[in-house]
Backbone of each chain as ProteinMPNN parsed JSONL, in Angstrom:
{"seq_chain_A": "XXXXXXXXXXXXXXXXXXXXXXXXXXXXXXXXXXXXXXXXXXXXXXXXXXXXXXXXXXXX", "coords_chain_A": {"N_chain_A": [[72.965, 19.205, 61.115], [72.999, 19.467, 57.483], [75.008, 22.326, 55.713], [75.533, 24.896, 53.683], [78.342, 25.225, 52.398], [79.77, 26.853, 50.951], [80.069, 30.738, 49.739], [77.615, 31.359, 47.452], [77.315, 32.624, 44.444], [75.846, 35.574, 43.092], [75.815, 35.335, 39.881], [75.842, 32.575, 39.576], [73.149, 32.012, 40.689], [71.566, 33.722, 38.894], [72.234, 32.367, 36.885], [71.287, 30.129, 36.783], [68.8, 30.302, 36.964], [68.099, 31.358, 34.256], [66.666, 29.581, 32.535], [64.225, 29.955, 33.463], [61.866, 31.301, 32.618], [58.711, 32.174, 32.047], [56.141, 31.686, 29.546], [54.343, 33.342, 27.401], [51.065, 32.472, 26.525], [49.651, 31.261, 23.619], [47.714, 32.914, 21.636], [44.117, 32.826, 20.164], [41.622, 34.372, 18.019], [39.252, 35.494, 18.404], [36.342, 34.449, 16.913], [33.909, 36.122, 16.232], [33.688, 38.507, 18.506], [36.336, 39.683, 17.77], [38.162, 39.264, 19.687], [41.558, 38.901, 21.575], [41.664, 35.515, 22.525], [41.69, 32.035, 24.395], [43.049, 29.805, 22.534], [40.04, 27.257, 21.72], [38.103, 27.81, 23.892], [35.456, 29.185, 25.326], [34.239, 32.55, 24.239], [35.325, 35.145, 26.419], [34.731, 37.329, 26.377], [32.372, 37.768, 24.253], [30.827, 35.408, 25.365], [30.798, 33.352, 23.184], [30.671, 30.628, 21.619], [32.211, 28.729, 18.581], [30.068, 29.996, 17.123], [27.781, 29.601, 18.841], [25.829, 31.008, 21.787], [27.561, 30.462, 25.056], [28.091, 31.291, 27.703], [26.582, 33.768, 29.809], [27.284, 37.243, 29.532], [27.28, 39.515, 31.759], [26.435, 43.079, 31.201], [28.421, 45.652, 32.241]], "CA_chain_A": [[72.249, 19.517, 59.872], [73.872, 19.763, 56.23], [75.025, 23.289, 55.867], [76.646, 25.145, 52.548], [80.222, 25.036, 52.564], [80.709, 28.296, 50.146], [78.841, 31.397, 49.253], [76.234, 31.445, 46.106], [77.149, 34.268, 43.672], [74.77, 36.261, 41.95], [76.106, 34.407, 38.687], [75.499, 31.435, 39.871], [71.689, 32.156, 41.096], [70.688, 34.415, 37.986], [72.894, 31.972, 35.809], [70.413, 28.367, 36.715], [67.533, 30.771, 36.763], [67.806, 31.675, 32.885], [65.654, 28.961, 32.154], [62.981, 29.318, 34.391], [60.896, 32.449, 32.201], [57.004, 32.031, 31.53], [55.545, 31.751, 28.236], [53.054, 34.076, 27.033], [50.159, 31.525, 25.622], [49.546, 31.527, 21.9], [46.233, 33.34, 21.536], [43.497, 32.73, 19.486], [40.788, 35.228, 17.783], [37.098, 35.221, 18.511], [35.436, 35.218, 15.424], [32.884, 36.975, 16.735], [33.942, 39.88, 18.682], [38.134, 39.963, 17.271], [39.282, 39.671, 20.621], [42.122, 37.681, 21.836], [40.894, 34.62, 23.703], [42.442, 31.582, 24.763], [42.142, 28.581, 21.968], [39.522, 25.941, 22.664], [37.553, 27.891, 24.945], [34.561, 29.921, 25.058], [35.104, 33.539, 24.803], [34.842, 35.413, 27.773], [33.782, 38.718, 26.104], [30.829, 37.969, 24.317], [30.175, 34.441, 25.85], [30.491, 33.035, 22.11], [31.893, 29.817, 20.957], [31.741, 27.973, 17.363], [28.803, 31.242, 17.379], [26.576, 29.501, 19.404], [26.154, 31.149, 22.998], [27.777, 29.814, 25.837], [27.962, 31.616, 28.628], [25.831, 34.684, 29.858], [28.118, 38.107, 30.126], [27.104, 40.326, 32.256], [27.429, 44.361, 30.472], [28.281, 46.573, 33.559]], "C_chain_A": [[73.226, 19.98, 58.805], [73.743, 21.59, 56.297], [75.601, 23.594, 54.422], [77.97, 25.763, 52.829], [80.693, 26.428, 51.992], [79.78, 29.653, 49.756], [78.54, 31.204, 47.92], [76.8, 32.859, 45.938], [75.84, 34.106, 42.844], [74.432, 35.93, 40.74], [75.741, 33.627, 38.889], [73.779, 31.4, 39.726], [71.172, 32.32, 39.583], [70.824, 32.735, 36.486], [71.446, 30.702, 35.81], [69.124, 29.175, 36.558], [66.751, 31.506, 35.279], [66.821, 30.711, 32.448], [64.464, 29.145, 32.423], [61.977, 30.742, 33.838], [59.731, 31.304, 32.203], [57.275, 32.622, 29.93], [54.468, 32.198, 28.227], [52.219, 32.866, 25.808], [49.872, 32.08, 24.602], [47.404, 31.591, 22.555], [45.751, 33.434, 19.951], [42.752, 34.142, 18.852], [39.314, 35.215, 17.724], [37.009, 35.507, 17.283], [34.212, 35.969, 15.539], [33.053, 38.384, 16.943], [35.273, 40.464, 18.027], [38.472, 40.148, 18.601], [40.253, 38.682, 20.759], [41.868, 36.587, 22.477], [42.124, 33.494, 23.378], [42.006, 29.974, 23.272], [40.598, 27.861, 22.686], [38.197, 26.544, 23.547], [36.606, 29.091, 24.365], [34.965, 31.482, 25.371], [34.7, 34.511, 25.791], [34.734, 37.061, 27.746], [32.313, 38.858, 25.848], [30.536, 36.964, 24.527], [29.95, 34.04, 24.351], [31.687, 31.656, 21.853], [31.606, 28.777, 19.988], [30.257, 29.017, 17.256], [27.684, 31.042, 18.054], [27.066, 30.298, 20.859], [26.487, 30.868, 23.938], [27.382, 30.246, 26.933], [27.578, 32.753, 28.701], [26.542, 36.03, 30.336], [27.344, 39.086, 30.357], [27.775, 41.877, 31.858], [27.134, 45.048, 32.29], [28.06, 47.847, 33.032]], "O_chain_A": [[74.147, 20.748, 59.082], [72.755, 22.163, 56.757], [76.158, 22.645, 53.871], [78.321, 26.741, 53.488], [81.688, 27.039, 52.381], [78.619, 29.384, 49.449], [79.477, 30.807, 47.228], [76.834, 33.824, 46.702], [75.175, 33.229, 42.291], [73.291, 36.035, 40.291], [74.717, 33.575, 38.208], [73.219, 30.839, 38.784], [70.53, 31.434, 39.02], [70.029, 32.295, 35.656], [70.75, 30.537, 34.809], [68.27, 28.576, 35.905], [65.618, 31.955, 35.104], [65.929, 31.281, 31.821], [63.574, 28.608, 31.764], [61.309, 31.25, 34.739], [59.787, 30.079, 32.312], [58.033, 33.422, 29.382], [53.548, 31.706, 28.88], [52.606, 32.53, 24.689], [49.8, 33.306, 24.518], [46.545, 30.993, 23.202], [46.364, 33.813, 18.953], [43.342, 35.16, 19.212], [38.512, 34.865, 16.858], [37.427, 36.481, 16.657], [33.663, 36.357, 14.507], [32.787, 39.284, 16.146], [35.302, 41.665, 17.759], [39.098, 41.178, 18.849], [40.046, 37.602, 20.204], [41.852, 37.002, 23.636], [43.083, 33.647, 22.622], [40.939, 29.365, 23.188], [40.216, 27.96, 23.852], [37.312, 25.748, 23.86], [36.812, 29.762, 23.354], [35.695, 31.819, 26.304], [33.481, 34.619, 25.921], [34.672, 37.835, 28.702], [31.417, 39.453, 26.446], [29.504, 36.847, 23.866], [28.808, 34.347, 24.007], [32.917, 31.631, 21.875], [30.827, 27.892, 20.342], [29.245, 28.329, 17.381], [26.734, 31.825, 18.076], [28.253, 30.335, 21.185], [25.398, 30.836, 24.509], [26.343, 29.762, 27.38], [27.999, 33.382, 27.73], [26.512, 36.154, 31.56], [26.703, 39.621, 29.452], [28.968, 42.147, 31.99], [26.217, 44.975, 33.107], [27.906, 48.809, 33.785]]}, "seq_chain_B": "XXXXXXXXXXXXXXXXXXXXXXXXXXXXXXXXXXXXXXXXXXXXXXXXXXXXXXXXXXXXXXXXXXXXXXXXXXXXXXXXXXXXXXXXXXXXXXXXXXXXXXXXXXXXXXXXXXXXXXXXXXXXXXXXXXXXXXXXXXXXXXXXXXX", "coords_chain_B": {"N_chain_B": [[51.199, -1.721, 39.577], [49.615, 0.122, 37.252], [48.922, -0.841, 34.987], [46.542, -1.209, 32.317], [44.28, 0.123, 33.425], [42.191, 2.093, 32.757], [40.207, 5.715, 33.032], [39.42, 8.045, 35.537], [40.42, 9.173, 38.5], [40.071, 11.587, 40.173], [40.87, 11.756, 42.786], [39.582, 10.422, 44.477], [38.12, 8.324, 46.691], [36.502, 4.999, 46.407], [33.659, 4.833, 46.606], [33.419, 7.527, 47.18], [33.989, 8.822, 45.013], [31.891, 7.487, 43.302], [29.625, 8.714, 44.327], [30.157, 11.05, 43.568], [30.04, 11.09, 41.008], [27.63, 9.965, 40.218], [25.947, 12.073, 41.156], [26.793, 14.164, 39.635], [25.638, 13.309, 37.119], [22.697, 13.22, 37.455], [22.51, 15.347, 37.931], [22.977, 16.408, 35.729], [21.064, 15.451, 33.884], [18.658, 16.578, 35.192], [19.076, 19.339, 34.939], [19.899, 19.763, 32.485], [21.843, 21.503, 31.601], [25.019, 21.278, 32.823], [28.083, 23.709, 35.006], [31.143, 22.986, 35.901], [34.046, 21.203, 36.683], [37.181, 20.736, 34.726], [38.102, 18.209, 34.356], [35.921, 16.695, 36.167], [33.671, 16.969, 33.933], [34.722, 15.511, 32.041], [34.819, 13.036, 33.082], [32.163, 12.701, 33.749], [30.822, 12.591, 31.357], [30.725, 10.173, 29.766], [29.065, 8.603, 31.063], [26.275, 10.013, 31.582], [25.829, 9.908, 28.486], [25.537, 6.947, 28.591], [23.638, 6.541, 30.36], [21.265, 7.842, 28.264], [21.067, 6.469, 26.28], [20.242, 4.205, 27.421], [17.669, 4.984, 28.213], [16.451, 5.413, 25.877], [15.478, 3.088, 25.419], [12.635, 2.379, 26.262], [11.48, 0.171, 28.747], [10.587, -1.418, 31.261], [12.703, -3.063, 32.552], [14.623, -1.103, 31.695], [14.812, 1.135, 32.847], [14.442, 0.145, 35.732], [17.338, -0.3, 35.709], [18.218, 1.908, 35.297], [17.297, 3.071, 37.22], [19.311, 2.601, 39.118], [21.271, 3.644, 39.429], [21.164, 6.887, 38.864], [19.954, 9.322, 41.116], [17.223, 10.457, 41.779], [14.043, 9.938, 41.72], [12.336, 11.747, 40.056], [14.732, 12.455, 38.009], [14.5, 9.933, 36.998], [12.494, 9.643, 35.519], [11.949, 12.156, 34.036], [14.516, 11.532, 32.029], [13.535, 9.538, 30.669], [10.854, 10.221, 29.854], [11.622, 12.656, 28.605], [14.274, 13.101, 27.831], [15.236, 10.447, 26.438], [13.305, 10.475, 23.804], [13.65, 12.384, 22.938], [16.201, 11.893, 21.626], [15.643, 10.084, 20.047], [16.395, 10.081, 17.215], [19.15, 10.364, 17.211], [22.27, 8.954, 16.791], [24.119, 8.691, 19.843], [26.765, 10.936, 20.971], [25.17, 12.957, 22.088], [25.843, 14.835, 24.464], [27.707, 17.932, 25.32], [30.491, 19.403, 25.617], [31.876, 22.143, 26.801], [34.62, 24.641, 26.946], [35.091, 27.058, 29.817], [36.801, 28.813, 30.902], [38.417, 29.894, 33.565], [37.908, 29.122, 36.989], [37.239, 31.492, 39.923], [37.895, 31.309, 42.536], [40.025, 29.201, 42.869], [41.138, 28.967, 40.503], [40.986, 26.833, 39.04], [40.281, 25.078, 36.274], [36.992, 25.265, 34.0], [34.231, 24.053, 32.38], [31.315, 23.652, 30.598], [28.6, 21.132, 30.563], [26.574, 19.987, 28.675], [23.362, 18.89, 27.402], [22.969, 18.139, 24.186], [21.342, 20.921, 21.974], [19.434, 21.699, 24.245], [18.623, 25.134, 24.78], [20.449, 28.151, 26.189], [19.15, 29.302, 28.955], [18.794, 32.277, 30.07], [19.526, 34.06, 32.67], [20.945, 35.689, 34.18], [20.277, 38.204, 34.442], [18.074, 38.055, 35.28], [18.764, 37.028, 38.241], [20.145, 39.388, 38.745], [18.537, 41.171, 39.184], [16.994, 40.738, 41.299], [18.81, 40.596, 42.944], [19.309, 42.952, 43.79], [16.9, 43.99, 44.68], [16.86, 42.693, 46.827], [18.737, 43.935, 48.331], [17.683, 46.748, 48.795], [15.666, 46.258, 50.02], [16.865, 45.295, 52.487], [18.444, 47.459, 52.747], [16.456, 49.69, 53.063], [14.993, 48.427, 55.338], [16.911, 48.674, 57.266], [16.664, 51.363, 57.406], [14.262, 51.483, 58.778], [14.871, 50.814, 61.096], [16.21, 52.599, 62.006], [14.503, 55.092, 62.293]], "CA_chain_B": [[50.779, -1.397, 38.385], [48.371, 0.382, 36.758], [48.288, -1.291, 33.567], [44.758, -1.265, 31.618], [43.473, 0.326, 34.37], [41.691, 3.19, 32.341], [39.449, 6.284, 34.185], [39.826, 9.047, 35.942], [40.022, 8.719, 40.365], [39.551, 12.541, 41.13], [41.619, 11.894, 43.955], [38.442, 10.377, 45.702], [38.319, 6.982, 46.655], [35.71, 4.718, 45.034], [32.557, 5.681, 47.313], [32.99, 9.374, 46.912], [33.705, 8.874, 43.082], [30.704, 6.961, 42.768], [28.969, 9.104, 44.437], [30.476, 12.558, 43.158], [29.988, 11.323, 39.268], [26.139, 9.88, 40.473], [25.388, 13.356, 41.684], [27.166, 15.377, 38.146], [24.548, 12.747, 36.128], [21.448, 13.296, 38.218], [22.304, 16.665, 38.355], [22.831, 16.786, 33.921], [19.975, 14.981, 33.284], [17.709, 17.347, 35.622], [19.239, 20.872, 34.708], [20.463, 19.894, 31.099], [23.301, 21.885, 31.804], [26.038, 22.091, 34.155], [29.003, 23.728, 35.322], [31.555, 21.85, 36.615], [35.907, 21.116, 36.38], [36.75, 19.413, 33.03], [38.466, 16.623, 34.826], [34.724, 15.807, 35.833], [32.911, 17.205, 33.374], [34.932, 14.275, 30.886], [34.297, 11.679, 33.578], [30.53, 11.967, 33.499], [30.024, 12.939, 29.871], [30.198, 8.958, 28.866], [27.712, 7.772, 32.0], [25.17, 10.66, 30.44], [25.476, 8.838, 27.685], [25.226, 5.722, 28.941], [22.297, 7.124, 30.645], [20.639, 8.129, 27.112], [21.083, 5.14, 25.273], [19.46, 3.406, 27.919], [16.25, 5.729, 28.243], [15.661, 4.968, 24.346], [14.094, 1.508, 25.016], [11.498, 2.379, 27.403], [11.461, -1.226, 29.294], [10.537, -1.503, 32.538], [13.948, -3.471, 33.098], [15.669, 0.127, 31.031], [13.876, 2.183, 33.787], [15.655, 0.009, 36.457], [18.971, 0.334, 35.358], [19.064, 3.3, 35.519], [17.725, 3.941, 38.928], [19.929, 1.797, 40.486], [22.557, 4.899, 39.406], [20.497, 7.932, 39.111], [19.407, 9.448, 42.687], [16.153, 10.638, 42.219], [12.983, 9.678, 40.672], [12.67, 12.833, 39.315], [15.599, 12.485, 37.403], [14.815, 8.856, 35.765], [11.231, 10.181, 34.928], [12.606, 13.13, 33.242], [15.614, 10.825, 31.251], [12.613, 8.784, 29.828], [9.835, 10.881, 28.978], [12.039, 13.717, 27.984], [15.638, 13.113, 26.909], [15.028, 9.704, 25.416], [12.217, 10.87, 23.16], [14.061, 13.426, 21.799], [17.435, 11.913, 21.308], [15.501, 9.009, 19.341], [17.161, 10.208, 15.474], [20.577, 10.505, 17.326], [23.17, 7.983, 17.566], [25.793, 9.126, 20.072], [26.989, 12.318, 20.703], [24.354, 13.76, 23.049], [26.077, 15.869, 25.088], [28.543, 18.644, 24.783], [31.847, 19.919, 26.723], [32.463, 23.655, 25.874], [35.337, 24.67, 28.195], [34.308, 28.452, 29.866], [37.729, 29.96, 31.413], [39.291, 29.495, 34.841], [37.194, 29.522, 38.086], [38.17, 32.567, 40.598], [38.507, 30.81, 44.206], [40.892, 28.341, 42.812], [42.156, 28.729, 39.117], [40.53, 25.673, 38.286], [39.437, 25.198, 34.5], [35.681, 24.866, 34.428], [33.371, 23.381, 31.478], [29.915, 23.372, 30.47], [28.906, 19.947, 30.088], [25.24, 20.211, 28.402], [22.97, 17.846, 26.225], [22.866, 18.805, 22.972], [19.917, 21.447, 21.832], [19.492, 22.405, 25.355], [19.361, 26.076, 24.595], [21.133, 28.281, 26.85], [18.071, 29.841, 29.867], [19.367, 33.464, 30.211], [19.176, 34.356, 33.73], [22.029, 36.882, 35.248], [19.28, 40.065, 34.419], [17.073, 38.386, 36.796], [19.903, 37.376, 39.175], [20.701, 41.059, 39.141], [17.225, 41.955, 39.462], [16.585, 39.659, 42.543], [19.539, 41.18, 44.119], [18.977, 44.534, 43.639], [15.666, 44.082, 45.279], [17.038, 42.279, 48.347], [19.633, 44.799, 48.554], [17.536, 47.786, 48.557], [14.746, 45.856, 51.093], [17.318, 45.023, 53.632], [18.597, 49.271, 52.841], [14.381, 50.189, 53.445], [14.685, 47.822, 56.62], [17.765, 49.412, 58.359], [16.146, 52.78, 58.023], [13.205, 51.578, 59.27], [15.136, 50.597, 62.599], [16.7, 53.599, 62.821], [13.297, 56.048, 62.53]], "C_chain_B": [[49.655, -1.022, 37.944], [48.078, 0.068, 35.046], [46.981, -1.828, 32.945], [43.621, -1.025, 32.567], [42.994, 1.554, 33.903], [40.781, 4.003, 33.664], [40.213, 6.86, 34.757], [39.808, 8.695, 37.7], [39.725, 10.225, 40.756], [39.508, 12.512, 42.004], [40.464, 11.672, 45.451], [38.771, 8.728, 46.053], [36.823, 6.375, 46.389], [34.536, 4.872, 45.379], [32.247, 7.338, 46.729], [32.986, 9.8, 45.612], [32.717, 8.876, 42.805], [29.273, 7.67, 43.004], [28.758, 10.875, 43.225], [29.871, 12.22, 41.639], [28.011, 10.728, 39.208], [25.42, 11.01, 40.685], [25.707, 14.463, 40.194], [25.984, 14.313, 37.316], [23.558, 13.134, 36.216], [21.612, 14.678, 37.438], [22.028, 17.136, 36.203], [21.987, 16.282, 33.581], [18.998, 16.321, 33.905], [18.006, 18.491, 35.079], [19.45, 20.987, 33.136], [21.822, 20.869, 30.822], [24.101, 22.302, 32.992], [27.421, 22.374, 34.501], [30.012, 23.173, 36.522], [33.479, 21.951, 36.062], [35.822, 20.789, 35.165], [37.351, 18.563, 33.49], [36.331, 15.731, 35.163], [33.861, 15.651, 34.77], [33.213, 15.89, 32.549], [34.993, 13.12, 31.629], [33.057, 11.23, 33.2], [30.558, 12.132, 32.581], [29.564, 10.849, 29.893], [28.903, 8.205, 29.761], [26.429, 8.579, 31.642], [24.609, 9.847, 29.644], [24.668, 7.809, 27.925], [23.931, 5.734, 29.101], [21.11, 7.408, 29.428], [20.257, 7.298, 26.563], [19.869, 4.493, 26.533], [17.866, 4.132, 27.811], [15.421, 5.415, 26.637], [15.117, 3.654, 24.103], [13.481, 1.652, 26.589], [10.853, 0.772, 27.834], [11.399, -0.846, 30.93], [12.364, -2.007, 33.077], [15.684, -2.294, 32.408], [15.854, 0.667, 32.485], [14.422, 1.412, 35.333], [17.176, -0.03, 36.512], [19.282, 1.542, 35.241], [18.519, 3.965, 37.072], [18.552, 2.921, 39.684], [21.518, 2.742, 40.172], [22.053, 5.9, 39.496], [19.868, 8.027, 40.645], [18.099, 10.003, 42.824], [15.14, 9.935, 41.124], [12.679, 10.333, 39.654], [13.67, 12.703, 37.834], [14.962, 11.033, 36.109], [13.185, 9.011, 35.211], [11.642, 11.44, 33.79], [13.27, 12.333, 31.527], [14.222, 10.292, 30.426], [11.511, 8.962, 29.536], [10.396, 12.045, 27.972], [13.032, 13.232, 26.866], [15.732, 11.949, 26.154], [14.023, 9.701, 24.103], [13.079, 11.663, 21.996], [15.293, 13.225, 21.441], [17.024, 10.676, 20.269], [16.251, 8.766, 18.055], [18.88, 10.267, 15.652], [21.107, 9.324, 17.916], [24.542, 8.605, 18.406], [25.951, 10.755, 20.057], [25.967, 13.397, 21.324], [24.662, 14.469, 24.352], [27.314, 16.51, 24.538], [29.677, 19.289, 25.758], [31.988, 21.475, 26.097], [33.512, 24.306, 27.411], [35.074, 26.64, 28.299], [35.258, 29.201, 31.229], [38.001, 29.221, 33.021], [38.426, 29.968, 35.831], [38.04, 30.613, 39.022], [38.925, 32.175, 42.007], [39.818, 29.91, 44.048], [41.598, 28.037, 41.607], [41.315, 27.53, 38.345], [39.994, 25.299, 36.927], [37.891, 24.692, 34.538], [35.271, 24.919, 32.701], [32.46, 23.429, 32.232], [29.878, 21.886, 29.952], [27.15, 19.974, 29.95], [24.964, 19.164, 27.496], [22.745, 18.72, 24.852], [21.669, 19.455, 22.477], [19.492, 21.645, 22.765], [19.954, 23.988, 25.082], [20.044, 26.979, 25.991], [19.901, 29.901, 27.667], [18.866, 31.202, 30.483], [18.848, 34.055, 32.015], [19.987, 34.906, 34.57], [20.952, 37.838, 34.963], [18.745, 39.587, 35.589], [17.282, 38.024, 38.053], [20.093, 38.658, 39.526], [19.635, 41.608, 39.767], [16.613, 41.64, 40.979], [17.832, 40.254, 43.579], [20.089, 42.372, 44.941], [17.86, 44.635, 44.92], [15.629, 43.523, 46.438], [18.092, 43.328, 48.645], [18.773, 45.923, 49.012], [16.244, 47.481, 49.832], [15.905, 45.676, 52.421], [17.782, 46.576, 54.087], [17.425, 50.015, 53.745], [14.972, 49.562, 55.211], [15.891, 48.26, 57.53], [17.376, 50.461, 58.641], [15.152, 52.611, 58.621], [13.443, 51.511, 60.57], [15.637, 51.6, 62.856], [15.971, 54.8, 62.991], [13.13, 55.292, 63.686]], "O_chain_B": [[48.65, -1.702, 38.156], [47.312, 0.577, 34.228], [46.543, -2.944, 33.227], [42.52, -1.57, 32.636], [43.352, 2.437, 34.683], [40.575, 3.52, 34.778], [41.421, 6.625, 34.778], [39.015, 7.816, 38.038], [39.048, 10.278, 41.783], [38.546, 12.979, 42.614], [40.373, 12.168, 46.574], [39.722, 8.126, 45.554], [35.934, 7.194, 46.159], [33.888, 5.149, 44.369], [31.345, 7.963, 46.171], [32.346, 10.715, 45.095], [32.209, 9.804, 42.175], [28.221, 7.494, 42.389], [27.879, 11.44, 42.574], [29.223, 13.116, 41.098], [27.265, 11.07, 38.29], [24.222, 10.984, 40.406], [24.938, 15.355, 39.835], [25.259, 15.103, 36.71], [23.081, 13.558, 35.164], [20.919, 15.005, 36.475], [21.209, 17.872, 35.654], [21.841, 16.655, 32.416], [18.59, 17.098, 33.043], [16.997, 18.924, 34.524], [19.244, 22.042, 32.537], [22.598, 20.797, 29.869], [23.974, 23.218, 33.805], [28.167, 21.404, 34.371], [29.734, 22.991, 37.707], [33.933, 22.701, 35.199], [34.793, 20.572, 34.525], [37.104, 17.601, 32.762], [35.765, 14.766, 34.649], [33.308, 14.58, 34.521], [32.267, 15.145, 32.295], [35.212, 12.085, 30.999], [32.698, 10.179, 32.669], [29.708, 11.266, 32.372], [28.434, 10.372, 30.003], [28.033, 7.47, 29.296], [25.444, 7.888, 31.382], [23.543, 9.237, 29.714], [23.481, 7.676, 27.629], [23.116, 5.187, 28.358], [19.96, 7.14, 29.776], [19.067, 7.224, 26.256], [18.67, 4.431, 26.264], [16.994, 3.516, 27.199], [14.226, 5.256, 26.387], [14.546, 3.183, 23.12], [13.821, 1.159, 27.665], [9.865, 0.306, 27.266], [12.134, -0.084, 31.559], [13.056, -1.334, 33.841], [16.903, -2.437, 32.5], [16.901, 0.61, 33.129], [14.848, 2.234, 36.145], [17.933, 0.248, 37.442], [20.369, 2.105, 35.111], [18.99, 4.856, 37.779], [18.305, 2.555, 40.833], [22.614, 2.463, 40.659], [22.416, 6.326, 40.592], [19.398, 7.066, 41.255], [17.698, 10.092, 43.984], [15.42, 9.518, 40.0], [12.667, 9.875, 38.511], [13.187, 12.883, 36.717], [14.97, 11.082, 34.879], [12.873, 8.222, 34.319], [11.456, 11.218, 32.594], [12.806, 12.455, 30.394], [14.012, 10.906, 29.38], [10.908, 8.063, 28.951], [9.89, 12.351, 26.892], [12.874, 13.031, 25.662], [16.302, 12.13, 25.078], [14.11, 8.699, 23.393], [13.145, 11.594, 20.769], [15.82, 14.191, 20.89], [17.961, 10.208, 19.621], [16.686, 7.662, 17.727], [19.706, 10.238, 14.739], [20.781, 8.759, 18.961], [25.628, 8.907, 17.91], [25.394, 11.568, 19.32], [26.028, 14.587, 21.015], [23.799, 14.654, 25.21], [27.956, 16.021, 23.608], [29.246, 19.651, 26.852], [32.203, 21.714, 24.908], [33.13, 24.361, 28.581], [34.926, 27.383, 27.329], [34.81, 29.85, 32.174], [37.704, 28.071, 33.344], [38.075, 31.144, 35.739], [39.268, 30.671, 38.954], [40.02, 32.522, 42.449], [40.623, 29.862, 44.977], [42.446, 27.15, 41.507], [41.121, 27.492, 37.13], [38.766, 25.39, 36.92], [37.662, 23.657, 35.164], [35.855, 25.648, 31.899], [32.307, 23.37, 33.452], [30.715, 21.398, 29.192], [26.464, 19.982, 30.972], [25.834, 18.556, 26.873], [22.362, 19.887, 24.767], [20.716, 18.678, 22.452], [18.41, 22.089, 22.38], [21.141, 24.315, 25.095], [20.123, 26.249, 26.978], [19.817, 31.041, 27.21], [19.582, 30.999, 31.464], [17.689, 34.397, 32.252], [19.827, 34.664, 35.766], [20.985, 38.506, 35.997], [18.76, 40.185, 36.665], [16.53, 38.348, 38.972], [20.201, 38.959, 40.715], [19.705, 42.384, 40.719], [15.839, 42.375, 41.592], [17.72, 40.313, 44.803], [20.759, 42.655, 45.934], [18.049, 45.294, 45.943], [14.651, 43.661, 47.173], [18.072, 43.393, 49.874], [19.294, 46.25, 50.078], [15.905, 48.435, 50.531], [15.444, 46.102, 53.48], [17.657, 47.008, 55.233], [17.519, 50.681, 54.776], [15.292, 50.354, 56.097], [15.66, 48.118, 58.731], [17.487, 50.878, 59.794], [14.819, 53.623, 59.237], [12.612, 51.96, 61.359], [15.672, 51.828, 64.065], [16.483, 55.662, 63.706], [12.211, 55.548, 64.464]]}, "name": "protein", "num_of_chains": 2, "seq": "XXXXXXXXXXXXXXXXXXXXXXXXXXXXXXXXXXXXXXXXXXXXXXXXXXXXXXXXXXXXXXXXXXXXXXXXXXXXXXXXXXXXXXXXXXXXXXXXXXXXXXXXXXXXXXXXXXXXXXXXXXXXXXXXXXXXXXXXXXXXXXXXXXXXXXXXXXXXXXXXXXXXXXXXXXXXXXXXXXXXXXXXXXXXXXXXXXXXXXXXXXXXXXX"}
């Protein structure tokens, strides 16, 4: 079985792994409540989207 | 090659497609709205359709075409007393996609996929209320086994 020939520095590892962050998604604003929500999508505070109702939120 | 081979496969093969997107129609014609992925939800929207248009010429030979896709009777009785009636002033555009956040078991993106003017039948209170009341009967019925 193939084996590695040399050790992996720390440089090395961190260095190829600079690319690899997450992106915080560009958020939208309910026009409704002002919260942040996700474009596109109904919002999942007050169940509001284009102001008609979508979905039914349960207040605890 | 898959050249001009439009459509979605939802990783079924063409039975379980046919069935899976026969069963999201049935099921949107009878409930008027339902939740569902948005990979399906934008499969069936256009067979809905399809479904619509046809119900607006009440023909005996409409009324078989469409059960030879729809699965219940129910359903193509419904399509053509109901939803063709009332979609008569509309060309097109009779249903609606509203996408409604990420499912929990699996991440999955989930859509409403409703006919249009279908308002929206409020029913988590009496979900809650219904489970309250089996909750609190099965509570009653343990103490009753243990008097």
């Amino acid at each position: 079985m193939p084996n590695p020939k040399r050790r992996h520095s720390k440089r090395r590892t961190s260095t190829r792994r600079a690319h690899d962050g997450l992106n915080i998604p560009q958020m939208a604003e309910c026009p409704n409540c002002h919260q942040k929500i996700r474009a596109h999508r109904a919002c999942p505070n007050c169940g509001k989207y284009k102001g008609r109702e979508v979905i039914e939120v349960v207040e605890a | 090659m898959r050249h001009r081979k439009s459509g979605v496969k939802l990783k079924r093969n063409i039975s379980a497609r046919r069935a899976l997107l026969r069963n999201l129609v049935t099921s949107a014609i009878l409930e008027e709205r339902i939740t569902t992925t948005v990979p399906k939800a934008k499969a069936a929207r256009p067979l809905v359709e399809k479904m619509i248009t046809l119900a607006k010429q009440d023909t005996p030979h409409a009324r078989r075409e469409a059960g030879r896709f729809l699965l219940t009777p129910e359903a193509i009785e419904k399509l053509f007393e109901k939803i063709g009636p009332r979609f008569h002033q509309r060309n097109g555009g009779y249903t609606r996609i509203v996408k409604i956040g990420w499912r929990k078991g699996d991440g999955a993106e989930t859509a409403k996929l409703e006919l249009v003017g279908s308002e929206l039948v409020k029913r988590a209170a009496e979900r809650a209320k219904r489970r309250e009341e089996r909750l609190t009967a099965l509570k009653t019925g343990e103490d009753n086994k243990e008097e």
